[in-house]
C-alpha positions in Angstrom: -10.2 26.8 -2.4 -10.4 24.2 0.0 -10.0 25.4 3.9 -7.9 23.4 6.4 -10.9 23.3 9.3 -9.5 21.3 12.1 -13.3 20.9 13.8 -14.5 19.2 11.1 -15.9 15.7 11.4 -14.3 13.3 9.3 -15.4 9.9 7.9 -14.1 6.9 9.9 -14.4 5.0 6.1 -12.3 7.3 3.9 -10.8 9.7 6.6 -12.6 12.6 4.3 -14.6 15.8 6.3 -18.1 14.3 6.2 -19.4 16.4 3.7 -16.7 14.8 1.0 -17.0 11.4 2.3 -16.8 9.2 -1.0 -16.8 5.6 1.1 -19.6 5.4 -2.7 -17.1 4.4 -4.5 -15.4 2.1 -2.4 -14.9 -1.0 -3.9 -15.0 -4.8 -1.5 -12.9 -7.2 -3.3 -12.2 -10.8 -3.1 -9.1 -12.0 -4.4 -6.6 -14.8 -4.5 -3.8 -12.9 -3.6 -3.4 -11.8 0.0 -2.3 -8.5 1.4 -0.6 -8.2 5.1 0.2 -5.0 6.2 2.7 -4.6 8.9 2.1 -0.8 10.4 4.5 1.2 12.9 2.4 2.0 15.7 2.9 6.2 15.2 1.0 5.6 11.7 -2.2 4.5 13.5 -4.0 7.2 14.4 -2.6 9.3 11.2 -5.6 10.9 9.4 -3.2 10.7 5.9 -2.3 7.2 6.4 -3.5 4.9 3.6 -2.3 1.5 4.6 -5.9 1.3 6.9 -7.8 1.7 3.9 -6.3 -2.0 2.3 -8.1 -3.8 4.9 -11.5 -1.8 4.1 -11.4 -2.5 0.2 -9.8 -6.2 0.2 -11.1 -9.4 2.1 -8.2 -10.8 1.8 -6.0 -8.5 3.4 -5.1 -8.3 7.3 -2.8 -5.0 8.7 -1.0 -5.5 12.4 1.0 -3.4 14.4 4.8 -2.9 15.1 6.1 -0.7 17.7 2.9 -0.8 20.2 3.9 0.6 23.5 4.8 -2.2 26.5 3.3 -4.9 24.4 5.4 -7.8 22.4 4.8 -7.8 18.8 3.1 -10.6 18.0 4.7 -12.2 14.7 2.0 -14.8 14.3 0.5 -13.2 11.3 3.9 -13.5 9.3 4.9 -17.2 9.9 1.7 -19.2 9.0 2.5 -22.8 7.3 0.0 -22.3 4.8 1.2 -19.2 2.9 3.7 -18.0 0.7 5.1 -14.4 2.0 7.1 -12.3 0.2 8.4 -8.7 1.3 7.9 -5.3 -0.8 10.9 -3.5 0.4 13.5 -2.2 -1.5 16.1 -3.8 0.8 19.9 -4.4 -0.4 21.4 -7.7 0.5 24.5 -7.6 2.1 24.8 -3.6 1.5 28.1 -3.7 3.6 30.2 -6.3 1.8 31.9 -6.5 -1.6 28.9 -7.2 -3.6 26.1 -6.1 -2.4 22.9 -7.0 -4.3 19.7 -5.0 -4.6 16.4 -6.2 -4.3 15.3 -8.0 -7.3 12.2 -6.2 -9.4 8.6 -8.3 -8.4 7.2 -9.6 -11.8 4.4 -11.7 -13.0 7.0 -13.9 -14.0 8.0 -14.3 -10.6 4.8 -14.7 -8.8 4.0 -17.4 -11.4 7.1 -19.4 -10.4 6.3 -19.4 -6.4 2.6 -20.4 -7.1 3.7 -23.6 -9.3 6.3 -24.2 -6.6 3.5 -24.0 -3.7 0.1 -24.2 -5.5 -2.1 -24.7 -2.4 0.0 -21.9 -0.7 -1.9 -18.7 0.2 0.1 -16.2 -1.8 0.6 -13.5 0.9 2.4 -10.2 0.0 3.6 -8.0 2.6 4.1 -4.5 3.2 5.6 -2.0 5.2 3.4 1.0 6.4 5.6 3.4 7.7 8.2 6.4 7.4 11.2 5.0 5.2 13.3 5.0 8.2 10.6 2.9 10.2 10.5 0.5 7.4 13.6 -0.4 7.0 14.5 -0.8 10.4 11.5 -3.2 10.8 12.5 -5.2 7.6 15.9 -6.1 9.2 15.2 -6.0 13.0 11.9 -8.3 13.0 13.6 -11.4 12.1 10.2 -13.0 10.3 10.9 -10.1 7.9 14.5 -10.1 7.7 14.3 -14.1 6.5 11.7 -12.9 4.3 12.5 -12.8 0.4 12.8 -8.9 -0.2 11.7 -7.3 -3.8 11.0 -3.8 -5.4 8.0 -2.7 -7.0 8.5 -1.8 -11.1 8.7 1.3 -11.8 4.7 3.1 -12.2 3.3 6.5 -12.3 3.6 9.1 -9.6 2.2 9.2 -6.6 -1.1 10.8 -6.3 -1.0 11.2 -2.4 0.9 14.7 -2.4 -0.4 15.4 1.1 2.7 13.7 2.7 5.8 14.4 -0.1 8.1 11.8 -0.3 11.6 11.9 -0.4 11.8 10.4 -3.5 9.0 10.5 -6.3 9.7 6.1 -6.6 8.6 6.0 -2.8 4.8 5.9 -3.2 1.9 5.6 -0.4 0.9 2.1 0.8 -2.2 1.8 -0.3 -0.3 2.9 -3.9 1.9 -0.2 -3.5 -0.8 -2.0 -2.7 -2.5 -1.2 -6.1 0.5 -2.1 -8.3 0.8 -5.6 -6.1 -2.5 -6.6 -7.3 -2.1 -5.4 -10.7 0.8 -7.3 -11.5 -0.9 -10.6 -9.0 -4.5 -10.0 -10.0 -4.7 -7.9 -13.6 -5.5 -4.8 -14.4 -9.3 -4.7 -13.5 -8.9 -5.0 -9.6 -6.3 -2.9 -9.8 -8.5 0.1 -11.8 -11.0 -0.5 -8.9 -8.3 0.3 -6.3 -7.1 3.3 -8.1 -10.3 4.5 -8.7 -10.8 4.7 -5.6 -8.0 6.4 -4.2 -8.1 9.0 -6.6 -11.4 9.8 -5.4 -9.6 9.8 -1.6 -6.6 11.8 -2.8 -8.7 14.5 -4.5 -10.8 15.3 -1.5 -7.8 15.4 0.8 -5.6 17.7 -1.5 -9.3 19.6 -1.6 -9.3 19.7 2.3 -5.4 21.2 2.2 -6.2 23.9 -0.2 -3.9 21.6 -2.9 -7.0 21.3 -5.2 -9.5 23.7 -6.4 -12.0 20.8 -6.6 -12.7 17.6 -4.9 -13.5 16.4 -8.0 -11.0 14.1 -9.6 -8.4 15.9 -11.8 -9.3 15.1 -15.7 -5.2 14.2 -15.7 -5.5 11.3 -13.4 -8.6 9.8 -15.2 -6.9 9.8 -18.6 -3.5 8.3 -16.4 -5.7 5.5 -15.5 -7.2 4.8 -18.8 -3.4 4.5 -20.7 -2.7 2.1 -17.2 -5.8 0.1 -17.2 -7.6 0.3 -20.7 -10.4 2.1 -21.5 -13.1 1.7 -19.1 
């Protein structure tokens, strides 16, 4: 079984013990679609935080910090003329009034319909890194955000990150959200890469918490991706 050795080194790429690292299989994509990442500060140093591995894997994809200590958060990032933001959050409009609305469900449908209403706009999709609590106080208290159009992810598979169990099984790690973004912006081959890659991440790390008997990844997950994806 895996052992939980504290003095091990770790990986600055994939956050692995050394002797797992599988930064091999990272993938470096360049894609249309752009990723921003807005992190609470207590995430940043977080070993089984995921969002820091978006910016290592996509070009286009940028992650800043909410919440630093004596230093104004610098909105900047989220309020450039030339892109098109939309917010994943699952955020309810109007929750305290007679008819309150949820988030509508992202589609390609959708995306489609922003990018022929702005087709030199950089499509830029943000997300939250945080606890659920963290988010959701920064989607209505950072007012960039809060003006932001909010939507939900479809509905996928489960998480494979089960070193940090969520509350609920639709609440999935960020670099999970991430995936699904580009596979419903981008297609399903980017989005294969991604997984790929995290599975790899995943299995080592449940390997390191004695969650896995292997760091290999499970057989289950591989035949998950090919019903997602396609055959590879």
């Amino acid at each position: 079984m895996g052992q939980r050795r504290f003095e091990a080194r770790r990986c600055d790429g994939c956050g692995l013990h050394e002797e797992l690292c599988v930064c091999a299989h990272r993938p470096k994509l360049s894609l249309a679609t752009a990723l921003l990442v807005v992190q609470n500060n207590k995430e940043r140093n977080k070993p089984t935080n995921t969002a820091r591995l978006l910016p290592q894997v996509l070009t286009n994809c940028e992650l800043i910090q909410f919440g630093v200590r004596e230093l104004e958060f610098d909105a900047s990032a989220l309020t450039r003329s030339e892109r098109d933001y939309l917010l994943i959050f699952p955020r309810v409009h109007d929750p305290e009034g007679g008819t309150p609305e949820p988030a509508p469900i992202l589609d390609r449908a959708q995306l489609d319909a922003r990018k022929a209403a702005r087709p030199d706009a950089i499509q830029t999709v943000v997300l939250l890194d945080g606890t659920w609590a963290q988010c959701s106080r920064m989607s209505r208290r950072v007012p960039e955000l809060a003006a932001m159009q909010a939507f939900a992810l479809p509905e996928g598979p489960p998480s494979h990150w089960g070193v940090r169990v969520p509350s609920e099984p639709s609440r999935i790690s960020s670099f999970e959200a991430g995936a699904r973004v580009i596979e419903l912006a981008e297609g399903p081959e980017p989005a294969r890469a991604l997984q790929t890659y995290f599975d790899h991440v995943a299995a080592g790390m449940l390997f390191m918490k004695a969650k896995l008997r292997s760091p290999a990844v499970p057989p289950d997950w591989v035949a998950e991706r090919e019903r997602r994806f396609g055959p590879n």
